[in-house]
VOGU-3710 file (C-alpha; in Angstrom, 3 decimals, decimal comma):
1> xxxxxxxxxx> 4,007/10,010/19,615  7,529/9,859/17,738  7,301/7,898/14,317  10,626/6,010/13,552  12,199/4,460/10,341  11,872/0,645/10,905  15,739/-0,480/9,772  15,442/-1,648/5,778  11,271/-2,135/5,633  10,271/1,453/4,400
11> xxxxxxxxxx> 7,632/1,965/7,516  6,854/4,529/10,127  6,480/3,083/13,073  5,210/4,726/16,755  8,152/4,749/18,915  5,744/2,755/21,533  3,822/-0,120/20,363  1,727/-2,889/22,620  3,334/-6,306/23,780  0,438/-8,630/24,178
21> xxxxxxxxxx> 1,450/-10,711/26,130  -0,124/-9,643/29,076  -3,896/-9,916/27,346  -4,097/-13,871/27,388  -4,463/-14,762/31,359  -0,529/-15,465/32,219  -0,092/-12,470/34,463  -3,709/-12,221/35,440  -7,191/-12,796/34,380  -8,471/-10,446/32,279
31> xxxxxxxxxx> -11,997/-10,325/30,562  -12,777/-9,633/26,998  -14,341/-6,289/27,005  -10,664/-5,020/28,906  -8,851/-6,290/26,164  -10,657/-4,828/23,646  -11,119/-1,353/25,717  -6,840/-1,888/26,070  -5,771/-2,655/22,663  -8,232/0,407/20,985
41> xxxxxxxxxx> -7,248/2,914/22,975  -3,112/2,234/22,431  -4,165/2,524/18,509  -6,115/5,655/20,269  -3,065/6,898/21,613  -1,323/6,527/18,602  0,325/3,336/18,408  0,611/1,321/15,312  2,585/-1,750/16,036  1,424/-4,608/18,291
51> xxxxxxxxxx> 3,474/-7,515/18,669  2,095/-11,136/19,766  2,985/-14,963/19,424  0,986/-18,660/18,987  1,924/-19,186/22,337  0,822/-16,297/24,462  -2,002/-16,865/26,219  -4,134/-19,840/28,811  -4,753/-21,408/26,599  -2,195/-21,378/24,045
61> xxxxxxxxxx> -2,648/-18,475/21,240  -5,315/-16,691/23,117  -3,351/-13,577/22,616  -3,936/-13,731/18,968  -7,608/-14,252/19,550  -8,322/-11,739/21,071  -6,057/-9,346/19,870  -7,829/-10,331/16,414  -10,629/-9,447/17,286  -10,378/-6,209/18,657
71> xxxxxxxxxx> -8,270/-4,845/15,601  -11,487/-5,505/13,337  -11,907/-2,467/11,123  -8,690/-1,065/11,620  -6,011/-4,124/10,892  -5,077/-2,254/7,744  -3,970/1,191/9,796  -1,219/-0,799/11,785  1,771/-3,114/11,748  1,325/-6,731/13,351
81> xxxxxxxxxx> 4,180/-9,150/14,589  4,249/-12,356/15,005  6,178/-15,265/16,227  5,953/-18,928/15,736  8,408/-21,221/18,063  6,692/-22,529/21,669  3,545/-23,835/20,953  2,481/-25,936/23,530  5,697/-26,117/24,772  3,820/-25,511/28,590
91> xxxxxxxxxx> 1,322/-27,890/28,015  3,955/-30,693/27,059  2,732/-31,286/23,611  5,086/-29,131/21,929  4,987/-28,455/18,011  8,063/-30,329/16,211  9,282/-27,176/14,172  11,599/-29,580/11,957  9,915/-29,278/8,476  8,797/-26,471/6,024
101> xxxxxxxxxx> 4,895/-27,867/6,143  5,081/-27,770/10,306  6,147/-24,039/10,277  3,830/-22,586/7,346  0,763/-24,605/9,052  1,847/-22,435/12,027  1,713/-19,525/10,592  -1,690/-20,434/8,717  -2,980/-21,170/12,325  -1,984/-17,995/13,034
111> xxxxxxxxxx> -3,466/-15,813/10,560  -6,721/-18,283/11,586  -6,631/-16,442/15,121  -5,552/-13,116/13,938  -8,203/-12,921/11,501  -5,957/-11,538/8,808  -4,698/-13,018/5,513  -1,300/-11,607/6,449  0,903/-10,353/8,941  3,615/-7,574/8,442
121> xxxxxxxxxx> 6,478/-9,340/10,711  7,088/-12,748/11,916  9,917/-13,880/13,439  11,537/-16,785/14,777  10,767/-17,433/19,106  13,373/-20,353/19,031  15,844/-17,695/20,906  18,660/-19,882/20,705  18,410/-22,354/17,624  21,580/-23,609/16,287
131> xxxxxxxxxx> 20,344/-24,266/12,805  17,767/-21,964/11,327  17,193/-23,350/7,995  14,158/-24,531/8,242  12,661/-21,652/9,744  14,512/-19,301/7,097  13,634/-21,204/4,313  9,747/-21,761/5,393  9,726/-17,897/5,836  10,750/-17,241/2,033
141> xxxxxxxxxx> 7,934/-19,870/1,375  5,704/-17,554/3,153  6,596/-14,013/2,078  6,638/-15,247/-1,491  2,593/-16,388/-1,305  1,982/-13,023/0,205  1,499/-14,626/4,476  4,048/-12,393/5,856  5,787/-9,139/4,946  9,673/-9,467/6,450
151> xxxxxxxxxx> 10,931/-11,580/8,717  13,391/-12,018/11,657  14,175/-13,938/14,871  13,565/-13,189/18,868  16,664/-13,508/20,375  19,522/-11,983/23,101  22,332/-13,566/21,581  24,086/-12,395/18,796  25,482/-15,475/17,167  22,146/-17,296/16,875
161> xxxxxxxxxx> 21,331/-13,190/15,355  24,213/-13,553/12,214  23,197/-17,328/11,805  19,743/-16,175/11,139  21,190/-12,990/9,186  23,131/-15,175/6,972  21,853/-14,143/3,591  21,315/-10,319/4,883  17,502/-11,069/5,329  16,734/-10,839/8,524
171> xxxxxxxxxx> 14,807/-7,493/8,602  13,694/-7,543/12,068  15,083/-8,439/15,779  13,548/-8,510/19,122  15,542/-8,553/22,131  15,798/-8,216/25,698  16,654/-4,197/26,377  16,455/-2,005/29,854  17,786/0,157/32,328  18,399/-3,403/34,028
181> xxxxxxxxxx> 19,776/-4,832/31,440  22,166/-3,136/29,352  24,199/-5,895/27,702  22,915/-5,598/24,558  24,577/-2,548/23,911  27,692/-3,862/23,672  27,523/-5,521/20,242  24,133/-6,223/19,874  22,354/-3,417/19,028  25,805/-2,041/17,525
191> xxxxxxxxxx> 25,247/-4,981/14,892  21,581/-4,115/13,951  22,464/-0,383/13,509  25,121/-1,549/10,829  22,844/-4,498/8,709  20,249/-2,054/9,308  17,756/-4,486/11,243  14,848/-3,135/12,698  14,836/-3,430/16,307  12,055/-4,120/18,488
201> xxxxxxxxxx> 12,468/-4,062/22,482  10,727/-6,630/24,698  11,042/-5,892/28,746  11,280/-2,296/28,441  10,096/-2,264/32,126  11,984/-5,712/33,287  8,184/-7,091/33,815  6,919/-4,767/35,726  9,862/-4,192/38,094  10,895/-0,967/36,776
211> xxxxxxxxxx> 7,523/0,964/37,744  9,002/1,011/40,813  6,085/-1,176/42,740  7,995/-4,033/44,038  10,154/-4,941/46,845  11,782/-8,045/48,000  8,517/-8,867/50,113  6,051/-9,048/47,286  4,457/-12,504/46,158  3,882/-12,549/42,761
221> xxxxxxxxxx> 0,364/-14,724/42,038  0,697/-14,644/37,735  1,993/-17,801/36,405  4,959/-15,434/34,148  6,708/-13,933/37,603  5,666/-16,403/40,538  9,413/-17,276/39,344  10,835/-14,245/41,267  9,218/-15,842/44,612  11,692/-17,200/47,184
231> xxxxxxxxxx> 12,438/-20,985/45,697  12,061/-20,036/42,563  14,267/-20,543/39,666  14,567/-16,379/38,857  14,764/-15,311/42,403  18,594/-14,714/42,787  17,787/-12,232/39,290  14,871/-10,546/40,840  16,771/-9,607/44,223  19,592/-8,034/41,624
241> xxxxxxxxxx> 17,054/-6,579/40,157  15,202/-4,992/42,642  18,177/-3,532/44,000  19,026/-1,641/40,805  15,636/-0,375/41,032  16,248/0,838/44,669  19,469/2,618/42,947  17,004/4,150/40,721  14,377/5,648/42,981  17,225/7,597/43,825
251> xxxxxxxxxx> 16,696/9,655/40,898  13,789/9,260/39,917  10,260/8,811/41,982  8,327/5,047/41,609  5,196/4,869/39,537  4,832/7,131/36,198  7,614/8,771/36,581  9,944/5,524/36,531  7,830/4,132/33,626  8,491/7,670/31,843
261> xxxxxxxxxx> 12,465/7,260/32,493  12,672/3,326/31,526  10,693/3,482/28,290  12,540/6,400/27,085  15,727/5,666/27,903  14,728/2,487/25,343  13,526/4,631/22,674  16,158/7,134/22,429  19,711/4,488/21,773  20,963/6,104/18,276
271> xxxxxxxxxx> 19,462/2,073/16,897  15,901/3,596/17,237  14,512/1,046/19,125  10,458/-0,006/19,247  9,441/-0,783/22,615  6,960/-2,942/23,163  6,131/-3,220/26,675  2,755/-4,947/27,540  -0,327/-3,356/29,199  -3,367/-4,745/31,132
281> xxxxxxxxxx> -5,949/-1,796/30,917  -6,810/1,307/28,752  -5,256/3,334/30,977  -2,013/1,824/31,058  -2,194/1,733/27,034  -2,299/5,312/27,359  0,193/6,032/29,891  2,842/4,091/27,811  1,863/5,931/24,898  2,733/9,318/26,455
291> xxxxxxxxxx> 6,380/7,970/26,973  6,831/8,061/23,158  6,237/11,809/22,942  10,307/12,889/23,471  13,508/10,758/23,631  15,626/11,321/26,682  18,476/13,936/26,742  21,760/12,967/26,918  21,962/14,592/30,713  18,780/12,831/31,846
301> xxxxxxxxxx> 20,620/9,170/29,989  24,060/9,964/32,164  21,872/10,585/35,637  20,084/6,849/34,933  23,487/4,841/33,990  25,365/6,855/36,976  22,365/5,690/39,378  22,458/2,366/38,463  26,571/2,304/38,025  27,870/4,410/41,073
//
């Protein structure tokens, strides 16, 4: 596994790290012993960075729970994100994040499921807030009693980024980044690599899409992509998407070998990206792990971009 400098926070951080988003129910059932199997053997593998939220999960913050749980004895060997922004939000009784109190109860109610006294990053999952005071000022409340580390926003646009960087604080980003969606290297990640922000990568593999395993005929059954079925509100995305994958298999054979090609073409933009794509079994865990072993070369980048831009 490559270990990166994390922009200004001073850490070594795995290259590959474990979205959790995937171990509360929303793309599938999954039973407690699988989760716990899953999330050991990443740290197994050799990653130190998992990143979660109060709303993943059926029901709401079951993510934390469990991922909690199965970091007992080793929370102090890795680096745990956070965000605070949607709770409930699917339910309908969404939290009104509109006073300091409101936001630091959140992240109390956090630490509750993580069973930690603190975590290392939290950020901001209001992608597109106009005014982040609140949030920026509850976040000095909680770094100064010792509840978080840094802080920094989830976000694809890079206004609501500088509003939230206003004071040069924001030490960490996370942002929509892969072979099927290149925008943010326009100005995006351009910006982090000057103020020094630490990146980390969500959709690495587009949801799935870029193993290679779909086609315009799959039904989707999880409650997260049943959107890319025909009628639904991501559909006209998904059939884009797909056929930039089909550009892809060009190149590159479906499966590990995709997976191997996404995730590193993440990991190796001069920014030094995290990616933090999610996982459903040990297996998995470990397969994603292996991608962090080796950046791509700059021949093997040019073959992806001319698939997908030819």
């Amino acid at each position: 596994m490559l270990y990166r400098e994390f922009g200004s926070t001073g850490w070594e951080v795995s290259a590959i790290g474990m979205g959790t988003w995937n171990i509360g129910n929303q793309w599938g059932e999954l039973d407690d012993a699988t989760v716990w199997a899953t999330v050991r053997e990443a740290f197994d593998a050799g990653m130190n960075l998992y990143d979660t939220a109060e709303s993943y999960g059926i029901p709401n913050g079951l993510s934390e729970m469990r991922l909690g749980e199965a970091l007992a004895g080793i929370r102090h060997q890795i680096y745990l994100v956070s965000k605070i922004g949607h709770w409930g939000q699917r339910t309908g009784q969404g939290v009104p994040y509109t006073t300091v109190d409101m936001i630091r109860m959140s992240c109390h109610a956090s630490l509750h499921r993580l069973r930690t006294d603190w975590v290392d990053v939290m950020l901001c999952h209001v992608a597109d807030i106009e005014d982040p005071s609140i949030f920026l000022e509850a976040f000095e409340v909680l770094q100064q009693r010792g509840k978080i580390r840094v802080y920094g926003i989830s976000t694809n646009d890079l206004d609501v980024l500088k509003r939230f960087n206003v004071d040069g604080n924001c030490s960490v980003v996370e942002v929509d980044y892969s072979l099927l969606n290149r925008q943010p290297e326009e100005a995006f990640l351009p910006y982090c690599k000057e103020n020094n922000i630490a990146v980390l990568v969500r959709g690495p593999l587009r949801m799935g899409l870029l193993s290679g395993k779909y086609d315009l005929e799959t039904e989707f059954t999880d409650t997260v992509r049943e959107r890319f079925n025909p009628g639904g509100d991501q559909r006209e995305q998904y059939e884009r998407d797909i056929a930039g994958v089909e550009r892809l298999k060009e190149v590159v054979e479906p499966g590990e070998d995709m997976v191997e090609a996404a995730l590193r073409f993440v990991i190796s933009h001069s920014v030094k990206p995290v990616a933090i794509p999610g996982c459903k079994s040990p297996e998995q865990a470990r397969m994603n792990a292996k991608m962090g072993e080796r950046e791509l070369t700059d021949a093997e980048s040019a073959t992806l971009r001319g698939a997908l831009d030819g």
